[in-house]
DOTOR-48799 format. One line per field, with one value per residue: chain; x, y, z of N, C-alpha, C in turn; residue in one letter; residue number from 1. Coordinates in steps of 0.2 Angstrom, whole numbers, plus 2048, in hexadecimal, padded with zeros to 3 digits. Layout:
filum (A | ...)
n.c1 (X | ...)
n.c2 (Y | ...)
n.c3 (Z | ...)
ca.c1 (X | ...)
ca.c2 (Y | ...)
ca.c3 (Z | ...)
c.c1 (X | ...)
c.c2 (Y | ...)
c.c3 (Z | ...)
setor (A | ...)
pami (NUM | ...)
***
This chain:
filum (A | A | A | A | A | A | A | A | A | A | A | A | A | A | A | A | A | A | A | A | A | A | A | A | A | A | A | A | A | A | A | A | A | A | A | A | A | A | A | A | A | A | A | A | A | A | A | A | A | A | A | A | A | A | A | A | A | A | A | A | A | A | A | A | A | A | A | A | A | A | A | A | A | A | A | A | A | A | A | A | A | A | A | A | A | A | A | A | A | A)
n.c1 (804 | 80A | 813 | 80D | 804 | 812 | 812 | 809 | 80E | 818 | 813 | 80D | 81A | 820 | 817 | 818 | 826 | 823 | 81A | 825 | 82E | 826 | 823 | 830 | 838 | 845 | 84B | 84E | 848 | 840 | 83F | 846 | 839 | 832 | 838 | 838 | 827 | 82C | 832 | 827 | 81E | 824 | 828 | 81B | 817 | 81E | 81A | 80E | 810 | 816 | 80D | 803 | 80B | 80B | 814 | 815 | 81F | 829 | 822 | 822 | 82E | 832 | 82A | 82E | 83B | 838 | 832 | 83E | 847 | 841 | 83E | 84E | 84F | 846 | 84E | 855 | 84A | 845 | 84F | 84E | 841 | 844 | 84E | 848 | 83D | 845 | 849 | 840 | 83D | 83F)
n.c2 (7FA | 807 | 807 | 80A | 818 | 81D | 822 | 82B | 835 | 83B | 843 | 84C | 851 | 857 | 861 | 86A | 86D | 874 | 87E | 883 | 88A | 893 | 89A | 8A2 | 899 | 892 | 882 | 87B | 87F | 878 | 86A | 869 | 86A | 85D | 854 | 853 | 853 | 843 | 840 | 840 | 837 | 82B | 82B | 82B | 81E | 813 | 815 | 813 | 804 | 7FF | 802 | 7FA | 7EC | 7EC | 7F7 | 803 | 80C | 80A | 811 | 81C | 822 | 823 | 82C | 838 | 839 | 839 | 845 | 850 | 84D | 853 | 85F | 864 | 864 | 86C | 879 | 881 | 886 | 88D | 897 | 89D | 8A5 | 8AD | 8B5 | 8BD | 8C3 | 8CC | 8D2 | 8D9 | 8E0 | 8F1)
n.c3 (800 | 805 | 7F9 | 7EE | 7F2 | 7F1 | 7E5 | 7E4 | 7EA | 7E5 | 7DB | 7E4 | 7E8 | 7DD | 7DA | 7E6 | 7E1 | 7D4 | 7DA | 7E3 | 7DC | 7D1 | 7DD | 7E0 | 7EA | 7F4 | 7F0 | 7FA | 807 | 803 | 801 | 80F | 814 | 80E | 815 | 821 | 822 | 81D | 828 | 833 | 82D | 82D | 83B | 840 | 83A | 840 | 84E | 84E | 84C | 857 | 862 | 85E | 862 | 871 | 874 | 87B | 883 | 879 | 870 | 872 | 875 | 867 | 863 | 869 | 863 | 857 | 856 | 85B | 850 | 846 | 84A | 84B | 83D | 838 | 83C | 832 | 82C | 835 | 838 | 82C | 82C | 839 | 834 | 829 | 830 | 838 | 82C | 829 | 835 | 83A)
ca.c1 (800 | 80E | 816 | 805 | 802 | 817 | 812 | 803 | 812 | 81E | 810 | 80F | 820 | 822 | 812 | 81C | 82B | 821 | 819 | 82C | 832 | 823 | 826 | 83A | 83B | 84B | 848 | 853 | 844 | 837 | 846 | 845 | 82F | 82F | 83B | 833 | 824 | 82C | 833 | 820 | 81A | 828 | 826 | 813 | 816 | 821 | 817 | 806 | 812 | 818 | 809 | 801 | 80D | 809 | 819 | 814 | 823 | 82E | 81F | 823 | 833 | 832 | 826 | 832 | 843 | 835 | 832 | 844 | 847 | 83D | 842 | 852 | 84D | 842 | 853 | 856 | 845 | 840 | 855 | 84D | 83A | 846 | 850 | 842 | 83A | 849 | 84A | 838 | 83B | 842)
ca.c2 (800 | 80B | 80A | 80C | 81D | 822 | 825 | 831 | 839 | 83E | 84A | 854 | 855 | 85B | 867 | 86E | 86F | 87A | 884 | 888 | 88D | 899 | 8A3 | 8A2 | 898 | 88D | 87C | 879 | 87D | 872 | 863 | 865 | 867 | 858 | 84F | 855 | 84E | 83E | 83D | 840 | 831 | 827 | 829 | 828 | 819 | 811 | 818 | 80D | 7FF | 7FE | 802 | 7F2 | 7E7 | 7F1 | 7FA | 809 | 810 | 80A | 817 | 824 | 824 | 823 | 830 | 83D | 839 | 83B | 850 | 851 | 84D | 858 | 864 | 865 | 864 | 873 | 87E | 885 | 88C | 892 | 89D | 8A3 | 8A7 | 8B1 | 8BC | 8C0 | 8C7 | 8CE | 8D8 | 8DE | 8E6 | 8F7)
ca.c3 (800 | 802 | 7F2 | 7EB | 7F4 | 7EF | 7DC | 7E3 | 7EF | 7E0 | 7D6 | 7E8 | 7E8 | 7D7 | 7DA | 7EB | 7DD | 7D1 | 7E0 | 7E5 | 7D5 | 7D1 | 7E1 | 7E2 | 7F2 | 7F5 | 7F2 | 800 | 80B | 801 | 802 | 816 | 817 | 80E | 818 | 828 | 822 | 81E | 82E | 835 | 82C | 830 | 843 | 843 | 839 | 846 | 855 | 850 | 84D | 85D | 867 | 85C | 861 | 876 | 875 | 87A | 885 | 875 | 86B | 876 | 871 | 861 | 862 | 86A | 85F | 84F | 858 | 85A | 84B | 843 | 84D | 846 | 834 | 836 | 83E | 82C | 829 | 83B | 838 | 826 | 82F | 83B | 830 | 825 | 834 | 839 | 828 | 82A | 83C | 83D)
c.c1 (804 | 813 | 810 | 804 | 80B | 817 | 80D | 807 | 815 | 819 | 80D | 813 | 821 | 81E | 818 | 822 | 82A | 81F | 822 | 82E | 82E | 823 | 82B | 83A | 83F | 848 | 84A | 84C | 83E | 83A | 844 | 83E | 830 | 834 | 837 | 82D | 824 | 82C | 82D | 81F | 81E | 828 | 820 | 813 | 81A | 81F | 812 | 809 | 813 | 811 | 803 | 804 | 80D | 811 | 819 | 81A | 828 | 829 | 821 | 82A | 835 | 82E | 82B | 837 | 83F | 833 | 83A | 848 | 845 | 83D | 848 | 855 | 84B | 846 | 852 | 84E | 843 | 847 | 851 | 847 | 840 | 84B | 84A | 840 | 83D | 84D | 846 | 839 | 842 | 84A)
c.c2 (806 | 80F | 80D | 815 | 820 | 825 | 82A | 837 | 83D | 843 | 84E | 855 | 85B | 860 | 86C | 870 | 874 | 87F | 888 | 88C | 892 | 89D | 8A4 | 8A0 | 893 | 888 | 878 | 879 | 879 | 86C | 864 | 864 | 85F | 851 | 84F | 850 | 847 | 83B | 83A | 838 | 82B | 823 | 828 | 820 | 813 | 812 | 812 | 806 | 7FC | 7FF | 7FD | 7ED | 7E8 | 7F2 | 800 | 80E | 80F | 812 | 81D | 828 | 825 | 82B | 838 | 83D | 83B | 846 | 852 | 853 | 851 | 85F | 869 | 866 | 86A | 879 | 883 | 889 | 88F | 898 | 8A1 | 8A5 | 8AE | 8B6 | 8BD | 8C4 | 8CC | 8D4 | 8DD | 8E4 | 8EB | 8F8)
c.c3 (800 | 7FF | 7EE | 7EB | 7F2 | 7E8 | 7DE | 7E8 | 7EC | 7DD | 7DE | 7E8 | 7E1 | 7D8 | 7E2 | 7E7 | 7D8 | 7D5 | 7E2 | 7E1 | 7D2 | 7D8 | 7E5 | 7E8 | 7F0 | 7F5 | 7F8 | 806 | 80A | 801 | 80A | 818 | 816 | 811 | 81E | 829 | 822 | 824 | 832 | 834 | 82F | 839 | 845 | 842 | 83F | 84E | 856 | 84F | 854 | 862 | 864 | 860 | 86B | 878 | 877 | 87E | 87D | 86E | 86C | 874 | 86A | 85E | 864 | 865 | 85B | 852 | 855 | 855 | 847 | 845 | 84C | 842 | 835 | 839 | 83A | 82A | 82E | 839 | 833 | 826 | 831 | 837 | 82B | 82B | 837 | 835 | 829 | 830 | 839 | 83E)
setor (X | X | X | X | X | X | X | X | X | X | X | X | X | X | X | X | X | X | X | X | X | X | X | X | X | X | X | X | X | X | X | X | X | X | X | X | X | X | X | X | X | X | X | X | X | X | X | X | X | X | X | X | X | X | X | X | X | X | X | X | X | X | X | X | X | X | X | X | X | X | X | X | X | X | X | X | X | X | X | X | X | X | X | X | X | X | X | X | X | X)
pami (1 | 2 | 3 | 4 | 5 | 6 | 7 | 8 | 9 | 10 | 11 | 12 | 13 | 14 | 15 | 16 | 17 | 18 | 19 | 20 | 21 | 22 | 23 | 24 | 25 | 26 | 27 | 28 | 29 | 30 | 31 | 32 | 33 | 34 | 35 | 36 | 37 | 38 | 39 | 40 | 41 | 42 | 43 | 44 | 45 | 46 | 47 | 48 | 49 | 50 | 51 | 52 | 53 | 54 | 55 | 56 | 57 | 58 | 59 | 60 | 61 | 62 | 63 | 64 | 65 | 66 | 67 | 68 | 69 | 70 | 71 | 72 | 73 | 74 | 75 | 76 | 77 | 78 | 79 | 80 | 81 | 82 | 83 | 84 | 85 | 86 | 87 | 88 | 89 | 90)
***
């Protein structure tokens, strides 16, 4: 099923790669949304694995490293949020 749904993955990619390209944004930050994302799916997917099988301290973990993570990933765009705003003010 989840090869299934990667062929209907790649025409949002490409549509978030025409989106960047008509209003000049760095693909550098549509390369780490849709990692972010991945990441997301990746940890959810792992989280109900684990609380199927009654692992649920092993989910809880899986469930913070998958924040953190993403956390991480999203450094580069919360810096270019902040200097944008930083140009704006005064």
């Amino acid at each position: 099923m989840f090869f299934m749904m990667l062929t209907k993955f790649t025409v949002v990619i490409q549509a978030m790669q025409e989106i960047a390209l008509k209003a000049n944004i760095d693909y550098t930050y549509i390369n780490i949304v849709l990692k972010i994302i991945a990441i997301s799916y990746i940890a959810s997917f792992g989280i109900e694995i684990c609380k199927d099988i009654g692992q649920s301290s092993l989910a809880s973990k899986i469930e913070f490293a998958g924040k953190v993570l993403i956390l991480i990933m999203a450094i580069p765009i919360i810096m270019a949020v902040m200097e944008m705003v930083l140009k704006l003010l005064p």
